[in-house]
N, C-alpha and C positions, 0 to 999 in steps of 0.2 A: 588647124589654126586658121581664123577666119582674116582673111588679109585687109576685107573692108577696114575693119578697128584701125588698124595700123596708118592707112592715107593722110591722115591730117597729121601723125606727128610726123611724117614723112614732108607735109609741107612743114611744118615748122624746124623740122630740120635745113631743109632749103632758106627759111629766115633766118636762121645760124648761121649759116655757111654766107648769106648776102650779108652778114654783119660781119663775120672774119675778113670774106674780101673786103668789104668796106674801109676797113682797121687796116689793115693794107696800105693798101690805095691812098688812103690819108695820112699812114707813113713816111709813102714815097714822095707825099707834096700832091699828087692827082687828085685833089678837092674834085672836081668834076663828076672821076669816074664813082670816087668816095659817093656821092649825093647818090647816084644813079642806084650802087645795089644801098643804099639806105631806103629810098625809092622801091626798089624790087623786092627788100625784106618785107616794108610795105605791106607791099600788096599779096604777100605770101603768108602775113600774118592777118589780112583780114579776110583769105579765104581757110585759115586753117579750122576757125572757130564756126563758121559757116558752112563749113564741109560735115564737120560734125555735128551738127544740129542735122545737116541733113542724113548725113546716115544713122544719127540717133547711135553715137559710139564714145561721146563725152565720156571724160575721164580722169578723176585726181591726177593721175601721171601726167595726162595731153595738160593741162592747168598748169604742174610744176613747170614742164619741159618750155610751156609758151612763155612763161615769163622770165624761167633764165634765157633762152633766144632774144627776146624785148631787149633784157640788160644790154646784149653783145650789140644789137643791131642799132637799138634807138637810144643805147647809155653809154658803153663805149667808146662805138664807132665815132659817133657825135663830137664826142670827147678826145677823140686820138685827131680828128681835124683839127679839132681847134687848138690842141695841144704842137700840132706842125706848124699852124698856120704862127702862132706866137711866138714858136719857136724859131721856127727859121722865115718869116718875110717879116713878123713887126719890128718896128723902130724903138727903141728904148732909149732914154738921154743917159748922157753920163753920169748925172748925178745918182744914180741910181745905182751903179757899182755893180756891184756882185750879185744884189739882190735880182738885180734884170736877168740871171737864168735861174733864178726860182719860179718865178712870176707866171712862165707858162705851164708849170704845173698845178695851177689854181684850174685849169680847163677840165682834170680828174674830178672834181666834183662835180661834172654833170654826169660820170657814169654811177659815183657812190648817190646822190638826189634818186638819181631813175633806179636804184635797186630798192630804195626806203618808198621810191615811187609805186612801183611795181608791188613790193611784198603788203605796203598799205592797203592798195588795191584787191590785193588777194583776200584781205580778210575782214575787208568795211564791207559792210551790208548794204548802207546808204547807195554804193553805185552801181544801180542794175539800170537807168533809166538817164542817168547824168552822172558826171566825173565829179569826184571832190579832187580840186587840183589840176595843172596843166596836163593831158597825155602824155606819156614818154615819145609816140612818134610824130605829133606835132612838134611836142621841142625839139627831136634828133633833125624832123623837115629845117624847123627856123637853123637853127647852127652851119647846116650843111650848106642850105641857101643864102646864109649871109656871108659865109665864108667864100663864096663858089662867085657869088652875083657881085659881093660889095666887098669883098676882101681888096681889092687894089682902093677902091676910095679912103677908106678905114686908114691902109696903108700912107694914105698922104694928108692925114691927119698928125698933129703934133703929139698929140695925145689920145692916137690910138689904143696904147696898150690899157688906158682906164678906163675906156667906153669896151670894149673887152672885157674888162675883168668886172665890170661894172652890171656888164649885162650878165654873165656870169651868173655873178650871186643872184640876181634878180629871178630868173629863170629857174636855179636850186633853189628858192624858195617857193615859185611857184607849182614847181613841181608837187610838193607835199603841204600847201597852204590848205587850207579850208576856204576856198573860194569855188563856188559851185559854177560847172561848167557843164555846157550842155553837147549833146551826144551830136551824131547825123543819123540816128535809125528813123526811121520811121515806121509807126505803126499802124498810119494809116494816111489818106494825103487830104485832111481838111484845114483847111487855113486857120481855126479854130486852136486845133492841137499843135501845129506844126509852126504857128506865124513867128518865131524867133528863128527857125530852122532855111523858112523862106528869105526872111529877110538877109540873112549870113550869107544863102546862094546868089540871091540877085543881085547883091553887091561885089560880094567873093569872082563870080563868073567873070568877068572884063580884066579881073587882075592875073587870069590866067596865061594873057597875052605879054607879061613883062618879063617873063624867060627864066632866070635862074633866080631873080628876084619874086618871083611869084608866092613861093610858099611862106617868105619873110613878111610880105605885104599880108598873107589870107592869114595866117597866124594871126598876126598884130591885129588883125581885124575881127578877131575869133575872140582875143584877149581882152579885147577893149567893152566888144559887147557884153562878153560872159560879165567883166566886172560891173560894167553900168544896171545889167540886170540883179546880179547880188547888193549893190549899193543901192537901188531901188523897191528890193525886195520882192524883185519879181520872179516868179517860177520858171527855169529857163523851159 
């Protein structure tokens, strides 16, 4: 039995396992460390599919197995933050009653989004070249880092729990929307091919200095472009 075949589910086993600690992690209230292996699933998921182009070992299994890990790491996880963080620090008014501990269970629908996200993605043709719809680990970054960066701000908002729930839906819909978004591959580095790709880094780079807020800030700026170029009808 040839052990090459086997290394890249072996990494995407490793984004499993950074998505269970994650879900953890964002149980016990540790947003921080939650971000970190969402972070590590990350980058465990962008070398699995890379490992295998390079040893030339792709595989309907290594495919299945990537995108139920995706669900746990970047649909879950995501999900079980956000699902702490409303649960135990948001403020809810009285008027609200009883319904105020349902309410943090609307955060579950960014794990059920990123599985309709996910299995879309497995069987649309259209995204070899660009995304139709937000990425599941861009969204799981934005949740983790607004949770992590701007969760006390949120916090001393009167109505925190509806810019929450608010974004929420927004995000579940853009997960599975038909709004075309464009990739970071590059296939080759002419300014020609690549100038919407340029222009997302040279702006993107300086907000890499704003800490836990970073990924909230290069998302939002990812989301905004992607849309102005679909509103515009341009090619991303």
């Amino acid at each position: 039995m040839s052990v090459r075949k086997h290394i890249p589910n072996a990494i995407t086993c490793c984004n499993l396992f950074s998505g269970c600690v994650a879900s953890v992690m964002a149980f016990n209230g540790r947003f921080d460390l939650a971000m970190a292996f969402i972070v590590l699933g990350a980058v465990f998921d962008f070398f699995d599919g890379m490992v295998a182009r390079l040893l030339r070992v792709s595989s309907p299994l290594g495919v299945q197995m990537d995108s139920l890990a995706d669900d746990v790491t970047f649909g879950f996880a995501p999900a079980a933050i956000v699902f702490s963080y409303m649960k135990d620090v948001l403020y809810y008014p009285s008027y609200l009653g009883c319904i105020a501990g349902l309410i943090p269970y609307l955060a579950f629908l960014i794990a059920v989004f990123s599985a309709c996200r996910l299995a879309k993605f497995n069987v649309d043709t259209r995204q070899t070249n660009t995304f139709i719809g937000l990425p599941t680990p861009a969204n799981a970054l934005f949740w983790s880092s607004l949770v992590t960066g701007a969760g006390h701000w949120i916090f001393n908002l009167n109505a925190g729990w509806v810019l929450v729930s608010g974004l929420i839906l927004i995000s579940s819909y853009l997960l599975v929307s038909e709004i075309p978004m464009f990739s970071l591959k590059f296939k080759n580095f002419s300014w020609r091919c690549n100038k919407t790709r340029y222009i997302f880094l040279v702006v993107a780079l300086p907000m890499l200095f704003l800490g836990y807020l970073a990924p909230v800030v290069i998302i939002t700026w990812y989301l905004l472009l992607s849309i102005v170029l679909y509103l515009r009808g341009t090619r991303p």
